[in-house]
C-alpha positions as CSV (number, residue, x, y, z in Angstrom):
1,X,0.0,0.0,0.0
2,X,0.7,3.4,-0.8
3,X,2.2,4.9,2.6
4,X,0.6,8.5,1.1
5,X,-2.9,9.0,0.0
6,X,-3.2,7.7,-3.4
7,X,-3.7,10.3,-6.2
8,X,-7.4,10.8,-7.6
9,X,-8.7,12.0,-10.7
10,X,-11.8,11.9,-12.0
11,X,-12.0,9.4,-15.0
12,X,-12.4,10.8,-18.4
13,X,-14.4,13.7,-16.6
14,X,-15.4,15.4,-20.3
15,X,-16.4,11.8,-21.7
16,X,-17.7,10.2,-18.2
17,X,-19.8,13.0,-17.5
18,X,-21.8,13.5,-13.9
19,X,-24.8,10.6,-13.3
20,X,-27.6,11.7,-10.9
21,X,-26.8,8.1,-9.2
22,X,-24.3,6.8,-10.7
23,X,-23.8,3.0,-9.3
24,X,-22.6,-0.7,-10.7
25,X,-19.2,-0.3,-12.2
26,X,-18.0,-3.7,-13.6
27,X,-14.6,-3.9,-15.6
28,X,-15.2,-6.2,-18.5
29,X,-12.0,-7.7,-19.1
30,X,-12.5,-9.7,-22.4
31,X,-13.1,-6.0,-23.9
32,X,-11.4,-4.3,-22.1
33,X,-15.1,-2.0,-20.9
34,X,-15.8,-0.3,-18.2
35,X,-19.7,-0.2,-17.4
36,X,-21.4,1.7,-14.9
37,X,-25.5,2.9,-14.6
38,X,-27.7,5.9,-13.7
39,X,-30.0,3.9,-11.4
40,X,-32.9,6.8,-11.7
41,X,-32.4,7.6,-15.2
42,X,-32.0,4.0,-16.4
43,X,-29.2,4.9,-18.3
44,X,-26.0,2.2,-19.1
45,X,-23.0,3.9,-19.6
46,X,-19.3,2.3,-20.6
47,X,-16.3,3.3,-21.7
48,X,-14.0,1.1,-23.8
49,X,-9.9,1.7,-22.5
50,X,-8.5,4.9,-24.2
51,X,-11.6,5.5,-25.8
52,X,-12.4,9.3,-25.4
53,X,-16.0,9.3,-25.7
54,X,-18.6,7.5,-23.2
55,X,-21.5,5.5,-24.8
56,X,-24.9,5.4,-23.0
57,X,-27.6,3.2,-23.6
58,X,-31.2,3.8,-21.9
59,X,-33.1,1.2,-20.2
60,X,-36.3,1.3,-18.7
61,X,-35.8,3.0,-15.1
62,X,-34.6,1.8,-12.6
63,X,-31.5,-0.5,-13.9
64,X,-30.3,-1.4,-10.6
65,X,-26.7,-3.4,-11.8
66,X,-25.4,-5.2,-15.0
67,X,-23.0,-7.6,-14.9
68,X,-21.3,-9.8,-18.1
69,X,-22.5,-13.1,-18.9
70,X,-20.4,-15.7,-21.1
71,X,-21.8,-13.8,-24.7
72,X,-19.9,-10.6,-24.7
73,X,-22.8,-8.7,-26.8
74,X,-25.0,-9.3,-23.6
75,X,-25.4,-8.5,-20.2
76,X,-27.2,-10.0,-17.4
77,X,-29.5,-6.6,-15.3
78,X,-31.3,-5.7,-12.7
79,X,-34.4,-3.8,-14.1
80,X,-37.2,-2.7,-12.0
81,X,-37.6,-5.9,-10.0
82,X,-36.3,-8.4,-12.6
83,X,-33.1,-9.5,-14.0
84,X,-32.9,-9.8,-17.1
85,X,-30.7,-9.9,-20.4
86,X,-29.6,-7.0,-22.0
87,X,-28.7,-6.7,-25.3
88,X,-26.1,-4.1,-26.2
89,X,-26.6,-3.7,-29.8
90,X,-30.6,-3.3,-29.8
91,X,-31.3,-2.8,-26.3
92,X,-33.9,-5.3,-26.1
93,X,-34.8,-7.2,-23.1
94,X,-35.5,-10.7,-21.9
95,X,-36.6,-11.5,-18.7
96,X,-35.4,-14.1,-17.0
97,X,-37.0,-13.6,-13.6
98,X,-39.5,-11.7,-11.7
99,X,-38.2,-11.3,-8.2
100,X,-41.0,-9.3,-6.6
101,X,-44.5,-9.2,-7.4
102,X,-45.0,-6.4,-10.2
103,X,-46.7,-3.8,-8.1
104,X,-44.8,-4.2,-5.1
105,X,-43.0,-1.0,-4.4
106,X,-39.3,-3.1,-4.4
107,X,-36.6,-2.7,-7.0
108,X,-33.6,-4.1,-7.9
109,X,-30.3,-2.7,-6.4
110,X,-26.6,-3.9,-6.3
111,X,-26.0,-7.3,-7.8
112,X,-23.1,-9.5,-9.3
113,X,-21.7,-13.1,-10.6
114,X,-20.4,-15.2,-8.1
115,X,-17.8,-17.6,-9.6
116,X,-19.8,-20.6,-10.9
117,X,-21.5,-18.4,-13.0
118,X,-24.9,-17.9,-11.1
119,X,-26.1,-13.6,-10.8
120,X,-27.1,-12.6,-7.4
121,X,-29.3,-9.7,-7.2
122,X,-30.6,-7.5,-4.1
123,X,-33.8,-5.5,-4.1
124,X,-34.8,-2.6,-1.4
125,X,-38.0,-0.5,-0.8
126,X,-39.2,2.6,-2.7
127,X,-40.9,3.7,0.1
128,X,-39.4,6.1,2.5
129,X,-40.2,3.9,5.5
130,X,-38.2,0.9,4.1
131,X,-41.5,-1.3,4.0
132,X,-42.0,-3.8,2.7
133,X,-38.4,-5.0,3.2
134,X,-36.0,-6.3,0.3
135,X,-34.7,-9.5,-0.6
136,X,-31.3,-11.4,-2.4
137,X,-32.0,-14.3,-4.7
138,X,-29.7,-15.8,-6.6
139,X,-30.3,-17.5,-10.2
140,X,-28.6,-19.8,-12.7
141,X,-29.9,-20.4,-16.1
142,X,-30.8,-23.8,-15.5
143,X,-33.2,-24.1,-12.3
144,X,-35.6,-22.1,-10.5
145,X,-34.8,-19.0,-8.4
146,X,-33.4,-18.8,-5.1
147,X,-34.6,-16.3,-2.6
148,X,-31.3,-16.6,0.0
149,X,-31.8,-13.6,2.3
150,X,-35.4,-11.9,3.1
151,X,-36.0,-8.7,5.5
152,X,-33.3,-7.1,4.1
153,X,-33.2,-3.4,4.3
154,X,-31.1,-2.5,1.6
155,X,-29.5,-5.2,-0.5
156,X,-25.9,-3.6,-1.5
157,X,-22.4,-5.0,-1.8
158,X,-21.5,-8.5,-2.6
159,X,-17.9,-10.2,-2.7
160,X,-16.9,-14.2,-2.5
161,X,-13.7,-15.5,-0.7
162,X,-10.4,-15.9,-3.2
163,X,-10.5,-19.3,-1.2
164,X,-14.3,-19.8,-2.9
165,X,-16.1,-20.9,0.8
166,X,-17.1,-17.3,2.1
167,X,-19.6,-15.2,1.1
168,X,-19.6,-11.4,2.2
169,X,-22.8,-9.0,2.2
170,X,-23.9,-6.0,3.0
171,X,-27.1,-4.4,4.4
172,X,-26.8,-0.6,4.2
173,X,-29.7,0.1,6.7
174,X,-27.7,-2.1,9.3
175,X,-24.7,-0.4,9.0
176,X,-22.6,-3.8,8.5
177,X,-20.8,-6.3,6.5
178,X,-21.6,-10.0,7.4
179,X,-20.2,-12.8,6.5
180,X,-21.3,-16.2,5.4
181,X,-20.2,-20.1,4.5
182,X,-21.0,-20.4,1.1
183,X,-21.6,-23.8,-0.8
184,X,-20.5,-23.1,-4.5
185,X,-22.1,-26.5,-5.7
186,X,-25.1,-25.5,-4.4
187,X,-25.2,-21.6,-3.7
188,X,-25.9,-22.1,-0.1
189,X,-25.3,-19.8,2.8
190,X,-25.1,-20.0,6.0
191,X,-23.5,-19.3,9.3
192,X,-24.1,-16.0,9.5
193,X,-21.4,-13.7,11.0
194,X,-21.1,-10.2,11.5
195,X,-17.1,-9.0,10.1
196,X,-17.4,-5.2,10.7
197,X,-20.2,-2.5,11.9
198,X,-19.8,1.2,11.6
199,X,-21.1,3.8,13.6
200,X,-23.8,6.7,11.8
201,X,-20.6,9.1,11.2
202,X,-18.9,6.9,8.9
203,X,-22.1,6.9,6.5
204,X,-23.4,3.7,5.1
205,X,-21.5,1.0,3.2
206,X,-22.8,0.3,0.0
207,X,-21.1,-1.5,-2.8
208,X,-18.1,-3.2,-2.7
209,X,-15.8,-5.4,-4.6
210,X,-12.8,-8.0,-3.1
211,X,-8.8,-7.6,-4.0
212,X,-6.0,-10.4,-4.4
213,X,-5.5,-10.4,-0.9
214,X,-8.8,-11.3,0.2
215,X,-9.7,-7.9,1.1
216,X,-12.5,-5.9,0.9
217,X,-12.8,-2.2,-0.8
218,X,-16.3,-1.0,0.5
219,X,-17.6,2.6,-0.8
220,X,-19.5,4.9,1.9
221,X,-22.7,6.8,1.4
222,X,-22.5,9.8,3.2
223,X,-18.8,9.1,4.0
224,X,-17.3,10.5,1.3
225,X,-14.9,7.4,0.9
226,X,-13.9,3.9,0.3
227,X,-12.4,1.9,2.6
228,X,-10.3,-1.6,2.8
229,X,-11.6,-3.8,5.2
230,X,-9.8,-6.8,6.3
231,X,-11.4,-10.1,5.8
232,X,-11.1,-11.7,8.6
233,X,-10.7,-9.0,11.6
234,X,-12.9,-6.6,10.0
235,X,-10.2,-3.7,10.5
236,X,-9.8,-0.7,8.4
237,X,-6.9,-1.3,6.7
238,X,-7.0,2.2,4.4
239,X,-9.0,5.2,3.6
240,X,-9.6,6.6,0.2
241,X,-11.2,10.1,0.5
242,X,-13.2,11.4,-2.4
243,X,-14.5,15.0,-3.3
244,X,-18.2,13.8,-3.2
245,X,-20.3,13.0,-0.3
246,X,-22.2,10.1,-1.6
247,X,-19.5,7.1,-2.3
248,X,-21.7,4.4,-3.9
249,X,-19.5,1.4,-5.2
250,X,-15.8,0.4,-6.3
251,X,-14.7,-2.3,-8.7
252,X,-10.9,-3.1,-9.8
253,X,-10.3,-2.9,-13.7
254,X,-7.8,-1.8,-16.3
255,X,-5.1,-3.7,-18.3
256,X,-3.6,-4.8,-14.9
257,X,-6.6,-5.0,-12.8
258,X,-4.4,-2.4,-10.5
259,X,-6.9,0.7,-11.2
260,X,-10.1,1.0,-8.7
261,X,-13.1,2.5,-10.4
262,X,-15.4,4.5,-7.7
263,X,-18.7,5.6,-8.8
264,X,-20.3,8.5,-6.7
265,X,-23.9,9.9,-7.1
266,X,-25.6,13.6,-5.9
267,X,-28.9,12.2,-5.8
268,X,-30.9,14.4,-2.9
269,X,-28.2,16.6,-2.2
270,X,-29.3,20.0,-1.6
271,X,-28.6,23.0,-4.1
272,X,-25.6,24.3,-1.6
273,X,-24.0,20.9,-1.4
274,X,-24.0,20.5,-5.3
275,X,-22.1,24.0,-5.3
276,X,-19.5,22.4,-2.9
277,X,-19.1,19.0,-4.2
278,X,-18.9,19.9,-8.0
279,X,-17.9,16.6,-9.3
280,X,-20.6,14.5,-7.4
281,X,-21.7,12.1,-9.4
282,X,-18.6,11.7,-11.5
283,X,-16.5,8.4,-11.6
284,X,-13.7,8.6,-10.3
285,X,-9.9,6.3,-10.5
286,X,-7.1,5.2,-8.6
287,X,-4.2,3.2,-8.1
288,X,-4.2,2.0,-4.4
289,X,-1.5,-0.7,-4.6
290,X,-4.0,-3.5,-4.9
291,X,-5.5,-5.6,-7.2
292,X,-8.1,-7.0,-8.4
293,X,-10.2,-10.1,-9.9
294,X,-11.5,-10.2,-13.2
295,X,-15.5,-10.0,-13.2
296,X,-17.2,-13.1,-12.7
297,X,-19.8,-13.9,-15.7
298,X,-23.3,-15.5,-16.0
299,X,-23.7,-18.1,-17.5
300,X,-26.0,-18.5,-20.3
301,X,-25.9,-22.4,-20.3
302,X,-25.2,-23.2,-16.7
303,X,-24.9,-26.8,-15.1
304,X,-25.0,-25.6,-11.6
305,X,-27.4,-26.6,-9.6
């Protein structure tokens, strides 16, 4: 690690732009892509390495995550409160599963591959009062749905082990990473541990992604940060400050998977806060002396069960 704070610039800042709620990054390595989405807007946004320009694609809001499959002209999403694949060239859509019943007020939020291939997903309430309360299912292409959490408050980061027998997850509205045994024949969890809590000052963790070493790189909302957790003590190991209040996720990417991508968001920040934190909203990069995993991918023809 770095024994001075990291440099930060914004990435691309003319071609990237600002997002309302910008969320999701993913690195796709086979193209060498970085994808990220405008959860209110429904807007898809990547940027191809050394390209100078951003390309956007809109989605019917809200697009909650994407995340690659096995066919590199489609993604797997969250959209409203199904996942579903995308289609880059036409935008169409085909849904895979309905995870909530249509007119509950739930949506999809954060999701991800694990590494056999299977797409977790996470949905949250609309409503101010959190109810009725989210849930995280998990899916393969080949068997029915599995809903592995319920009463969740709001379904955010996920990460699995480099050893492939943990599963880490986080529920922003209790303030805490836990920990689980995971089963990667079966998808399974269990054994349910708390690794870290953090008190109301440090703002909420939200996304997160996993480095070489096991540890975790968790963005917080309202902390104006990211933050490398230690896997198995739950200790801050680092502190990335950002210029934006609202730190929403983190993935590694680039040609060396050495470059941490950090999306940000000024969604409900008031007019005076927007004057102060200019580049809210814009994603931003970093070396921190870590790397990364390429992005697990769904796949289309699975034989998990």
């Amino acid at each position: 690690m770095h024994s001075s704070p990291p440099e930060l610039t914004p990435l691309a800042l003319r071609a990237a732009g600002i997002s309302q709620h910008g969320e999701g990054p993913v690195w796709d390595a086979r193209l060498r892509r970085l994808y990220w989405v405008n959860i209110v807007h429904g807007q898809l946004h990547w940027l191809d390495e050394n390209a100078l320009q951003r390309r956007t694609l809109a989605v019917p809001p809200p697009l909650g995550f994407v995340a690659p499959t096995d066919d590199p002209g489609l993604l797997v999403a969250g959209i409203g409160s199904s996942v579903a694949l995308l289609h880059l060239e036409t935008g169409r859509i085909e849904t895979l599963a309905q995870l909530e019943p249509p007119d509950a007020p739930l949506r999809c939020n954060d999701g991800k591959c694990d590494p056999t291939g299977r797409v977790w997903a996470g949905t949250m309430s609309t409503q101010p009062d959190a109810q009725p309360p989210g849930s995280l299912v998990s899916l393969n292409s080949s068997s029915p749905l599995q809903r592995v959490l319920r009463d969740v408050g709001c379904s955010n980061g996920l990460a699995w082990s480099v050893a492939r027998h943990e599963f880490y997850f986080i529920d922003s509205l209790a303030h805490r990473i836990d920990r689980f045994r995971w089963d990667p024949d079966t998808g399974h969890i269990g054994d349910r541990a708390t690794l870290a809590s953090f008190p109301d000052d440090h703002g909420l963790p939200d996304g997160m992604c996993i480095d070489t070493d096991g540890h975790l790189w968790v963005a917080f909302w309202d902390g104006s940060c990211v933050r490398r957790i230690h896997h198995e003590t739950g200790a801050t190991l680092a502190t990335i400050h950002l210029p934006a209040k609202r730190v929403t996720s983190c993935t590694f990417g680039g040609p060396d998977l050495a470059t941490l991508y950090i999306t940000t968001s000024h969604e409900g920040l008031s007019a005076s806060d927007r004057a102060a934190q200019p580049l809210a909203g814009s994603v931003f990069s970093v070396t921190p002396g870590a790397r990364g995993f390429p992005a697990d991918s769904f796949k289309l023809r699975s034989t998990a069960s």
